[in-house]
C-alpha positions as CSV (number, residue, x, y, z in Angstrom):
1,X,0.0,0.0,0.0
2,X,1.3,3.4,-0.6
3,X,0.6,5.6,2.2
4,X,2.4,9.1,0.8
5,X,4.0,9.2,3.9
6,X,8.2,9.7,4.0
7,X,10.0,7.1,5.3
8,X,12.3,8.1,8.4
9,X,14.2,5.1,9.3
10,X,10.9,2.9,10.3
11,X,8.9,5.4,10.7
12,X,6.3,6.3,8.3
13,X,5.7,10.4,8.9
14,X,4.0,13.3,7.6
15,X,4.7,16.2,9.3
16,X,5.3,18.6,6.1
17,X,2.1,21.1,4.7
18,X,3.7,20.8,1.0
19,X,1.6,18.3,-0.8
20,X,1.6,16.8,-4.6
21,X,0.9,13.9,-7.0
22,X,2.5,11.9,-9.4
23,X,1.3,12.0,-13.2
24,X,0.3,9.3,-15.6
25,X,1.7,10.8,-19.0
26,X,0.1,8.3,-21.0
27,X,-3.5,8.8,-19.7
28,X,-2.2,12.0,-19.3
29,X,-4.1,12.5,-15.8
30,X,-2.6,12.6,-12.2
31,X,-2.6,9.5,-10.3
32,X,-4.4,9.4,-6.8
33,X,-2.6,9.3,-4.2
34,X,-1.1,12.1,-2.4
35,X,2.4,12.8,-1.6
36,X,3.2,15.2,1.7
37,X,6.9,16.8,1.0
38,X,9.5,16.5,4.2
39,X,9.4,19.0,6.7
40,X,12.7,20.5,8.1
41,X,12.6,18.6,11.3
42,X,11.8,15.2,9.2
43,X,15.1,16.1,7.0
44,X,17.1,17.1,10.6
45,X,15.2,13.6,11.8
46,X,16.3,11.5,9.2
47,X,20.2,12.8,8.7
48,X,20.4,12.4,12.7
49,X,19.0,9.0,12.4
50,X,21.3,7.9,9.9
51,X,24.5,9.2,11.9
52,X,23.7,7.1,15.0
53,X,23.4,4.4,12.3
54,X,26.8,4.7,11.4
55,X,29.0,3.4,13.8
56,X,26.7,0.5,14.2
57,X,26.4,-0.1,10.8
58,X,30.0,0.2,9.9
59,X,30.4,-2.3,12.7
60,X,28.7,-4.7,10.4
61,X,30.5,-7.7,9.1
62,X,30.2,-8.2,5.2
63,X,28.7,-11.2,5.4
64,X,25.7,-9.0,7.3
65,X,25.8,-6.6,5.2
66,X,25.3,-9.1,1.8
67,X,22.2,-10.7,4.1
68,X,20.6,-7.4,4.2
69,X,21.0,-6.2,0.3
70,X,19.7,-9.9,-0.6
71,X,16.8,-8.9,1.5
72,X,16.5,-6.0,-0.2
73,X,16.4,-7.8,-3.3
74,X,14.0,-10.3,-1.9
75,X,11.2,-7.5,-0.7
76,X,11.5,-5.7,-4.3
77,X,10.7,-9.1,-5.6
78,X,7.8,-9.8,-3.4
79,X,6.3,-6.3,-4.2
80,X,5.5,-8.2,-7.6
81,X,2.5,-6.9,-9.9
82,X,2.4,-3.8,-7.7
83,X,5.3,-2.8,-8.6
84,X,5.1,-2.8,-12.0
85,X,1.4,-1.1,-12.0
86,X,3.0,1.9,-10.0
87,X,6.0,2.1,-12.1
88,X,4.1,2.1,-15.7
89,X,1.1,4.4,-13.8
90,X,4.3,7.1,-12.8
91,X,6.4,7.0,-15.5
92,X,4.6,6.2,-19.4
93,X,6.8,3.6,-20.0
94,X,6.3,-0.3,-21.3
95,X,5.6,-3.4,-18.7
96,X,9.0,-5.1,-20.6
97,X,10.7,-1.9,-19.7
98,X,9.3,-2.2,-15.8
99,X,10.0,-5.7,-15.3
100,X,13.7,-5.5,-16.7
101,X,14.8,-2.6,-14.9
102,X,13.4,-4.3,-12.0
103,X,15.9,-7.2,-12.7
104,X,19.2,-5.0,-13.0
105,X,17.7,-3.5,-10.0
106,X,17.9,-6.8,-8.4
107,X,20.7,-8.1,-9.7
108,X,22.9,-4.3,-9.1
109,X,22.1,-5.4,-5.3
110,X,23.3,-9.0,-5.1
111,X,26.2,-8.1,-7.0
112,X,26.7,-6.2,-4.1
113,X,26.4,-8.5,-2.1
114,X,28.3,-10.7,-3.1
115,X,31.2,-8.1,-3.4
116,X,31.3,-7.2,0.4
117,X,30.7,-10.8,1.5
118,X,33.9,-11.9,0.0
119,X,35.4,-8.7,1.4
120,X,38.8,-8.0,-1.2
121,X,37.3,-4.8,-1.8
122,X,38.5,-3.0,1.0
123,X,42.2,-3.1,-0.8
124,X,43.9,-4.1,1.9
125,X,47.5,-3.1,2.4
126,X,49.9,-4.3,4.5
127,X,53.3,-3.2,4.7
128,X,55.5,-4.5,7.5
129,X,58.0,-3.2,9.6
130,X,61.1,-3.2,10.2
131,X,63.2,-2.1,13.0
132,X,66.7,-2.3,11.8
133,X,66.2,-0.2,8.7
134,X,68.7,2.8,8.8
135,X,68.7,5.5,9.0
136,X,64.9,5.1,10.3
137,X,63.4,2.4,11.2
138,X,60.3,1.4,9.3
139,X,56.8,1.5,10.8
140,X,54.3,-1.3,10.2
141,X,51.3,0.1,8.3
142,X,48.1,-1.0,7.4
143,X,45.4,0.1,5.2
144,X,42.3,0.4,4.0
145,X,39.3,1.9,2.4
146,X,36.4,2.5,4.8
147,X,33.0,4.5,4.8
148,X,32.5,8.5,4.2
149,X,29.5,8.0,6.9
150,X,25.6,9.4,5.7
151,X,25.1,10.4,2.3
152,X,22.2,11.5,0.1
153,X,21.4,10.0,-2.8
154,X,18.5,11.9,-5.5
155,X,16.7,9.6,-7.3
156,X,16.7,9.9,-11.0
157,X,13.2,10.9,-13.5
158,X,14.3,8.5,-15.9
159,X,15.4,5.2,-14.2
160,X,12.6,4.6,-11.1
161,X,14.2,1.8,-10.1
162,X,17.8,1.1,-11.2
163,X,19.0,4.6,-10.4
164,X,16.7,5.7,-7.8
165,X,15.6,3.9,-4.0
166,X,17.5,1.4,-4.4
167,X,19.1,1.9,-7.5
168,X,23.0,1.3,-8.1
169,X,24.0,4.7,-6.2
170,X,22.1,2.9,-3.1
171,X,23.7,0.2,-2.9
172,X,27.1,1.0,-3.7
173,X,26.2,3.3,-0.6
174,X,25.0,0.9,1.7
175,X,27.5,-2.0,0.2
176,X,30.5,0.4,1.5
177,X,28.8,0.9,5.1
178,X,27.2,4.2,4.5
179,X,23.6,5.3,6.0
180,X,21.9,6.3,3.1
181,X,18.8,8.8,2.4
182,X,16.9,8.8,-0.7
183,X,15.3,12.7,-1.7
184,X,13.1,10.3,-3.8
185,X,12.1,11.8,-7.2
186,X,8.6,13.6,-7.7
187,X,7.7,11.5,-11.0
188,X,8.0,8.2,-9.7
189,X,7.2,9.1,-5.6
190,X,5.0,6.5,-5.3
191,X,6.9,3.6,-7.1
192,X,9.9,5.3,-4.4
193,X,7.7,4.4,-1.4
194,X,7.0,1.1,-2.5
195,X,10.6,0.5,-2.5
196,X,11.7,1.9,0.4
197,X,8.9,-0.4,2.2
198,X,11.1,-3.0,0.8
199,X,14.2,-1.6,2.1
200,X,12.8,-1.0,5.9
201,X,11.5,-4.7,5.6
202,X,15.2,-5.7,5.0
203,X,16.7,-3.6,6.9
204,X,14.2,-5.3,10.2
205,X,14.7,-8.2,9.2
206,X,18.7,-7.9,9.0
207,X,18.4,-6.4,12.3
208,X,20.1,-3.2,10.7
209,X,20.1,0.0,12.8
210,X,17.6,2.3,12.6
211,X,18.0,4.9,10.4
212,X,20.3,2.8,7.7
213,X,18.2,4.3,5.1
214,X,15.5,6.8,5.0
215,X,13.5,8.0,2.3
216,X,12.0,11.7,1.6
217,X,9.1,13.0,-0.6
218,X,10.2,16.1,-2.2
219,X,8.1,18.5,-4.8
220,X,11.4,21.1,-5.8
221,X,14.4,21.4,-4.6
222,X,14.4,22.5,-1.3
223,X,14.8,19.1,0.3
224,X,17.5,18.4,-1.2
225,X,19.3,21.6,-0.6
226,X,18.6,21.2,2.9
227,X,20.2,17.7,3.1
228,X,23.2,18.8,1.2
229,X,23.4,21.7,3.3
230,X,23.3,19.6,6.9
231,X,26.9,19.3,8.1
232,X,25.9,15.5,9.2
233,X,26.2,14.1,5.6
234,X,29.4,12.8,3.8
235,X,28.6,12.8,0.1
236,X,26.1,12.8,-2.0
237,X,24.8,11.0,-5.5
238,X,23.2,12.4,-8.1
239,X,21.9,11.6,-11.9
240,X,20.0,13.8,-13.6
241,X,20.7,17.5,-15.8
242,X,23.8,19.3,-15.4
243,X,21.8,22.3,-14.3
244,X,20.5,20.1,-10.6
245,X,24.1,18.5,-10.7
246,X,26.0,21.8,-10.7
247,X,24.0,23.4,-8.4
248,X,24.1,20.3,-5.9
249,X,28.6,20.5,-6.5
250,X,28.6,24.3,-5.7
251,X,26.3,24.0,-2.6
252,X,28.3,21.2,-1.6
253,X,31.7,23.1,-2.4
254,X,30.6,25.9,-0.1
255,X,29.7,24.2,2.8
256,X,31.9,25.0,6.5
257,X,33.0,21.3,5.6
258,X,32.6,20.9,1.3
259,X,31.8,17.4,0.9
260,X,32.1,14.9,-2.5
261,X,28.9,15.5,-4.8
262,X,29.2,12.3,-7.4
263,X,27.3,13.3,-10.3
264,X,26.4,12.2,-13.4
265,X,24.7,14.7,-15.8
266,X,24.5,13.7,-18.9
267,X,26.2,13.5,-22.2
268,X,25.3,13.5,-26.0
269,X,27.9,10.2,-26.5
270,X,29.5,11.3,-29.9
271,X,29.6,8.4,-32.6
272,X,32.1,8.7,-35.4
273,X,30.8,6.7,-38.5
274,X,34.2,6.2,-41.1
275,X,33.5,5.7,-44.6
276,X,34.1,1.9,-45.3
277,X,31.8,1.1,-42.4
278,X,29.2,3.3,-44.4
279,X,30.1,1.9,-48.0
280,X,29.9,-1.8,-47.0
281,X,27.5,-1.6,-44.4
282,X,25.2,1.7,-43.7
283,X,21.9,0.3,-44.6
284,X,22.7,-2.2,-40.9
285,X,23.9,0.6,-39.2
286,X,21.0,3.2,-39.8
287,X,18.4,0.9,-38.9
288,X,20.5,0.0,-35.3
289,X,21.0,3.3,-35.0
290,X,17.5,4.4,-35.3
291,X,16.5,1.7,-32.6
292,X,18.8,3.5,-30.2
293,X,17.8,7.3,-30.9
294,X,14.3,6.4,-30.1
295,X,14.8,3.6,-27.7
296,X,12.8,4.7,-24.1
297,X,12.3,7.8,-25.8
298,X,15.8,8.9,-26.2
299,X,15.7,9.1,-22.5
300,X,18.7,7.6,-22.1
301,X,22.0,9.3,-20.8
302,X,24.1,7.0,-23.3
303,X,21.3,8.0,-25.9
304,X,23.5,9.1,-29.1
305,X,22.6,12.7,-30.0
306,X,25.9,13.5,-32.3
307,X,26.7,11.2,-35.2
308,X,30.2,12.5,-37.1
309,X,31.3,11.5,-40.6
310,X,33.7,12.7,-43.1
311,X,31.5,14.4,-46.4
312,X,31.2,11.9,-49.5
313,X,28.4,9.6,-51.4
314,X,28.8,7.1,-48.4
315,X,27.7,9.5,-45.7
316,X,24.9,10.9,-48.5
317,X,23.8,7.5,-48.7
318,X,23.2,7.0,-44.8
319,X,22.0,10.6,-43.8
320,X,18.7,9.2,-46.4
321,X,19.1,5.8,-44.8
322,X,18.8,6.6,-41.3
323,X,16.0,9.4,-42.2
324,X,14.2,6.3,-43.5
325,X,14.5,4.0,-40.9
326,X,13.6,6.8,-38.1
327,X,10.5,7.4,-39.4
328,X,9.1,3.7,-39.2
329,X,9.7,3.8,-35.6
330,X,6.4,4.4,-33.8
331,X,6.9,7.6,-31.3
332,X,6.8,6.8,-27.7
333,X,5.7,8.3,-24.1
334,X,8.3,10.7,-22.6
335,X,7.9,10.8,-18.7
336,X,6.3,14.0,-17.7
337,X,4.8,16.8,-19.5
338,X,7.2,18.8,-18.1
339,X,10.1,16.5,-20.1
340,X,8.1,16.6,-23.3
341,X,8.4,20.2,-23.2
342,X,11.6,20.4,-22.3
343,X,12.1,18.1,-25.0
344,X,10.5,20.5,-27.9
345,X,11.9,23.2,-26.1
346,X,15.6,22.5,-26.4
347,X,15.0,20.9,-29.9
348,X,13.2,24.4,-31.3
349,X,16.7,26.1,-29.8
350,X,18.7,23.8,-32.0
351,X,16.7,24.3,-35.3
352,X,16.5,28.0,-34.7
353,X,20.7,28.0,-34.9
354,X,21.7,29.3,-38.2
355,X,22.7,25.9,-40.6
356,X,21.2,23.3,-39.3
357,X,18.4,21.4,-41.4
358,X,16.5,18.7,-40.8
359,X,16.5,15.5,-42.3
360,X,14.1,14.1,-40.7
361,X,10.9,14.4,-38.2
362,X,7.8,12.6,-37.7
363,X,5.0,14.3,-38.8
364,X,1.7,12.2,-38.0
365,X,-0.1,12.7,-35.4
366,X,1.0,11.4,-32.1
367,X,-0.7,11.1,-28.4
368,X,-0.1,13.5,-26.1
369,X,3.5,13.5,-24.4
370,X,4.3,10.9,-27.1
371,X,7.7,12.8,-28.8
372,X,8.3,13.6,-32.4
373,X,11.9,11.7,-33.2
374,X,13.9,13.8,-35.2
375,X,17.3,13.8,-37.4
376,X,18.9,16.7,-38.4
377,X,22.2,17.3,-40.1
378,X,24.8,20.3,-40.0
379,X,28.5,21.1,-41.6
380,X,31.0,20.6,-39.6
381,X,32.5,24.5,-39.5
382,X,29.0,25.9,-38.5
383,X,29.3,23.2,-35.5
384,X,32.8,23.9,-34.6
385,X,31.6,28.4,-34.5
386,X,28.6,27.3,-32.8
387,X,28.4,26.2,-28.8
388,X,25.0,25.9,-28.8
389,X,24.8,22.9,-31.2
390,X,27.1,20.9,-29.2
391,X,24.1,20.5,-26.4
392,X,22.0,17.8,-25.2
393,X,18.3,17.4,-26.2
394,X,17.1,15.3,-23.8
395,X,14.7,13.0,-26.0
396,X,14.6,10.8,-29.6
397,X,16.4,13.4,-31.5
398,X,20.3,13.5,-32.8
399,X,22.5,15.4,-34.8
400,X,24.9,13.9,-38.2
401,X,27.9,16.6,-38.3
402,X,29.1,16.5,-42.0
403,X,32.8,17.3,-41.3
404,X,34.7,17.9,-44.2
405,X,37.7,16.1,-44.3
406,X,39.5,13.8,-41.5
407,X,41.6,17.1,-40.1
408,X,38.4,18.7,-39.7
409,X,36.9,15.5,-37.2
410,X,39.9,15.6,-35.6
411,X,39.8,18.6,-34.5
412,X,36.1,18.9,-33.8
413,X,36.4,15.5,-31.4
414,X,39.0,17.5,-29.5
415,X,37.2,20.3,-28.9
416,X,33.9,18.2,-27.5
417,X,32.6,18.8,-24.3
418,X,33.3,15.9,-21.6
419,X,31.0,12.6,-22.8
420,X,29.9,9.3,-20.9
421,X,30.8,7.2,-23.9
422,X,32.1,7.4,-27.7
423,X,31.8,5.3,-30.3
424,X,33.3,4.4,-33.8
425,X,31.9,2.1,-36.5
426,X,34.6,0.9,-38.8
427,X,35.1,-1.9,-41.2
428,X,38.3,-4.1,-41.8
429,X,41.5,-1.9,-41.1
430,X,40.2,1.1,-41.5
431,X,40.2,2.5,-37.4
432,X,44.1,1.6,-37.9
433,X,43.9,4.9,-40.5
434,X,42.5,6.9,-37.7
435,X,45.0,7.5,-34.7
436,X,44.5,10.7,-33.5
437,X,41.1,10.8,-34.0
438,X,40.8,7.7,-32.0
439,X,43.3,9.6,-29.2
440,X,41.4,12.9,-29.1
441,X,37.6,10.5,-28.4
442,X,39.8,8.8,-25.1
443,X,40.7,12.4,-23.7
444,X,37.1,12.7,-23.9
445,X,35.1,10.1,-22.9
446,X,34.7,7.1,-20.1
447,X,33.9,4.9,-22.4
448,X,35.0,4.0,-26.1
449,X,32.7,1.7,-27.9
450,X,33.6,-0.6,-31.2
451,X,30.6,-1.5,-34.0
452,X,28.1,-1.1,-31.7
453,X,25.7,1.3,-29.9
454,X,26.0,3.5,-26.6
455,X,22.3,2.7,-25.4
456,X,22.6,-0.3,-23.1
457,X,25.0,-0.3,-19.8
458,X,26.4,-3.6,-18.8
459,X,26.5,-3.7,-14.9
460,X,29.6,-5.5,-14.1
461,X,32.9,-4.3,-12.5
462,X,34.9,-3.3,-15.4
463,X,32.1,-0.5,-16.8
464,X,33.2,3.0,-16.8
465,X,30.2,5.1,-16.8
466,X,31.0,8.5,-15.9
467,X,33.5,11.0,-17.7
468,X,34.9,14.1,-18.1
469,X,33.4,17.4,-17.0
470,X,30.4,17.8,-18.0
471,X,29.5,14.3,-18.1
472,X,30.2,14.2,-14.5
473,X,31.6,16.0,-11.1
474,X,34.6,13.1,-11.0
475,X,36.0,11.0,-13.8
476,X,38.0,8.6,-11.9
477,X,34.7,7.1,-10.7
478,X,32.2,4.9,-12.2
479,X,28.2,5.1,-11.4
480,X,27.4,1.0,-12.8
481,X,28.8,-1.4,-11.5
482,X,30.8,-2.7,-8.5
483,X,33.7,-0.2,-8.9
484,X,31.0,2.3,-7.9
485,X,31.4,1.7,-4.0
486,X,34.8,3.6,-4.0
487,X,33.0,6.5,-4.1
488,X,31.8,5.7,-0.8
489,X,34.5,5.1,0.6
490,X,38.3,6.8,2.0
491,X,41.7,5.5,2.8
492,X,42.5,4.9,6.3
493,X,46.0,3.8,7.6
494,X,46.8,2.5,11.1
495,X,50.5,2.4,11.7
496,X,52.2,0.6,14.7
497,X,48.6,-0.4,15.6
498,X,48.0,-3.2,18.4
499,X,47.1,-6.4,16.7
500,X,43.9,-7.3,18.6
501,X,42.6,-3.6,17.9
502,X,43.0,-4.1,13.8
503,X,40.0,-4.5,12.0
504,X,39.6,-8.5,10.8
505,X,40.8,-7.4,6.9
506,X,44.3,-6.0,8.5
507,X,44.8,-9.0,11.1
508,X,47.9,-10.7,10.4
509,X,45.7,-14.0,10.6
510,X,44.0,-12.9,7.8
511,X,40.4,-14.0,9.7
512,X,38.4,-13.2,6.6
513,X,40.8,-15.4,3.6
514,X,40.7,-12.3,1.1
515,X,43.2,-10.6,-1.4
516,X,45.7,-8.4,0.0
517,X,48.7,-6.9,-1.0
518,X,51.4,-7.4,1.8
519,X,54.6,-6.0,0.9
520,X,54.1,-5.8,-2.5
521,X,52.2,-9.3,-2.9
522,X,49.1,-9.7,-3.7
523,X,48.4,-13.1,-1.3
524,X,46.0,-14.5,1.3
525,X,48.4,-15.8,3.0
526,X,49.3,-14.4,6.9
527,X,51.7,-11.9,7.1
């Protein structure tokens, strides 16, 4: 049952006088139930909640901590048909879409789990001492990674479940031994409560402090300044536009105590198409690429909105292919209203820049909220003089950049804005023929992709997703994928500490059997 209530630890509360509702964009009417926003002394509540949950928590062995994401896992599961109702009802999109972002959702948290109960992660270091070093004798010194303490994670419009309550930010978060607290997003409130029931289940059942997770109902952005704002939390996670993640880093930046903001914001994932690919094989290409400009709606962050190739017959030939193929995909629901007219919004501030034409748009009649996919094409000087053409539009639309020679791409790649991914489609040996262009995508991107498309982010520990500024606040860190609990985490060294006192991953028994490097040497064995 959703209540509309704001989770606070196990508490269900509703102290605030802000109320709202979610909206079905497809029936294009609000759903029932009404959401009451947190009040300032539910926000002060739940951050002091979640810092007398720390130490307890932290005090958690991994093996409790895997029990308790599992059981996570399990209560998402159990919410069943419910689930997937609320999702669809909140957010326009597809039952398939639901029920396998409800899987990664899953699977993100035993992946987790399994992760701390085998415990390597930590990166534990040992180096020994030794007293008859001269001049100094060395100390013995161990080390670690361990928990920033309580941080707030926001909940993302277009991924209610895989990057939202208990999305991959969460359980990174909680994975590490950090309280966490959702500011759950408007759109999807309800599917956000839902969850979180899920997560206090768990959490009881785990016998997990109180206040390990909490989860507040938020209209605008005053919650969420607030909880970046209170000196009580450690760090915070954020996907969404770069406009909410700037503003999030620069509160956080000018706080008594500036704390971490991990954001990911976006990106418009450049793909560079070379002419043999084109020649032998364009006809393939336009019709996969047209699946992943439209795919959810191009409300992806990996959706492609900037498609590069150098002027000839073999671009020609897939500019009218991929106008083609775009047009026999059936429009689909964006999220929100609000998103579809962002959406036409930021698409009519492209076409209005001198030079660009389009090539092609869907002109029958669509549903309301349902998006027009469009394809337009520019040259590649009017795109290099012009700033405003490198921006996202957040929706099915993209962008071919006719670039006249290979000079002319290389220099326009260099000159890109940080991305989340880039990709190039090449035939035989031709990429060989291409070296700097291929150097200038690395210095831009996370992620370099072969033949294939940027929609579509494997969860496993060797994805990169996250890049350079503006892509995200911090390119050495990933937000998929096991990797992404170092965010979560800092170095912590004891030197010349008593043996007994030593956490279990520092012991020189080695209680817990994992990898660590001792001297140089990665081993298991005790020091």
């Amino acid at each position: 049952m959703i209540t509309g209530k704001n989770y606070i630890g196990q508490e269900l509360s509703a102290l605030g006088e802000t109320t709202f509702k979610t909206f079905n964009p497809v029936l294009n009417i609000e759903n029932k139930t009404e959401f009451v926003e947190a009040s300032p002394e539910e926000i002060d509540k739940a951050v002091t909640l979640a810092a007398s949950a720390y130490m307890p928590y932290n005090q958690k062995s991994g093996a409790e901590k895997a029990a308790f994401l599992n059981a996570i896992a399990d209560e998402i599961l159990a919410l069943d048909d419910l689930l997937i109702e609320t999702y669809c009802s909140e957010s326009g999109l597809p039952e398939g879409r639901a029920q396998g972002e409800r899987g990664r959702t899953v699977g993100q948290l035993r992946a987790f789990a399994d992760l701390v109960a085998e415990g390597s992660w930590v990166d534990a270091t040992i180096d020994t001492a030794d007293p008859n070093r001269t001049p100094a004798p060395k100390p013995d010194l161990r080390k670690m990674l361990v928990p920033l303490g309580p941080v707030v994670i926001f909940g993302a419009s277009n991924f209610p479940l895989a990057f939202s309550t208990a999305g991959g930010d969460t359980a990174a978060a909680l994975a590490a031994g950090c309280p966490v607290i959702v500011k759950s997003h408007p759109l999807h409130a309800g599917t956000g409560e839902l969850v979180a029931s899920a997560i206090a289940k768990a959490a009881k059942a785990t016998d997990m402090p109180n206040g390990v997770f909490s989860n507040l109902n938020s209209s605008d952005i005053e919650v969420g300044v607030q909880l970046v704002q209170h000196p009580q939390i450690k760090a915070v996670g954020f996907t969404g536009s770069l406009k909410g993640g700037r503003a999030l880093y620069d509160l956080a930046a000018q706080r008594d105590e500036p704390i971490p903001v991990f954001a990911e914001m976006g990106s418009v994932n450049p793909v560079i198409f070379l002419p043999e690919a084109l020649q032998n094989n364009g006809a393939k290409w336009a019709k996969t690429y047209a699946g992943s400009i439209t795919m959810g709606s191009g409300q992806f962050c990996t959706n492609p909105g900037l498609l590069f190739g150098i002027k000839g017959k073999e671009l020609t030939d897939f500019i009218q292919q991929l106008s083609d193929e775009i047009l026999k995909v059936e429009p689909s629901c964006m999220l929100h209203p609000n998103i579809i007219g962002a959406y036409e919004k930021n698409k009519q501030t492209a076409l209005n820049q001198s030079g660009l034409m389009v090539a092609a748009e869907h002109e029958g009649d669509v549903a309301l909220n349902f998006a027009r996919q469009t394809v337009t094409v520019v040259q590649g000087k009017t795109f290099l003089e012009n700033g405003k053409l490198h921006q996202e539009v957040f929706g099915p639309f993209s962008m071919i950049v006719e670039c006249e020679n290979t000079a002319q791409l290389q220099t326009i790649i260099a000159n890109l804005e940080g991305q989340l991914t880039g990709t190039i489609i090449s035939d035989g040996e031709e990429l060989s023929q291409y070296p700097q262009v291929i150097a200038n995508l690395q210095t831009r991107v996370g992620r370099i992709i072969f033949n294939g498309a940027p929609t579509g982010v494997e969860v496993c520990p060797a994805m990169q997703h996250g890049g350079p500024y503006p892509a995200s606040t911090d390119s050495r860190f990933t937000a998929v994928g096991t990797q992404s609990i170092k965010r979560w985490v800092r170095p912590f060294s004891f030197q010349d500490w008593p043996e007994g006192l030593l956490p279990n991953e520092l012991k020189r028994e080695n209680p817990l059997k994992i990898n660590r490097l001792v001297n140089g040497i990665v081993t298991k064995t005790t020091v």
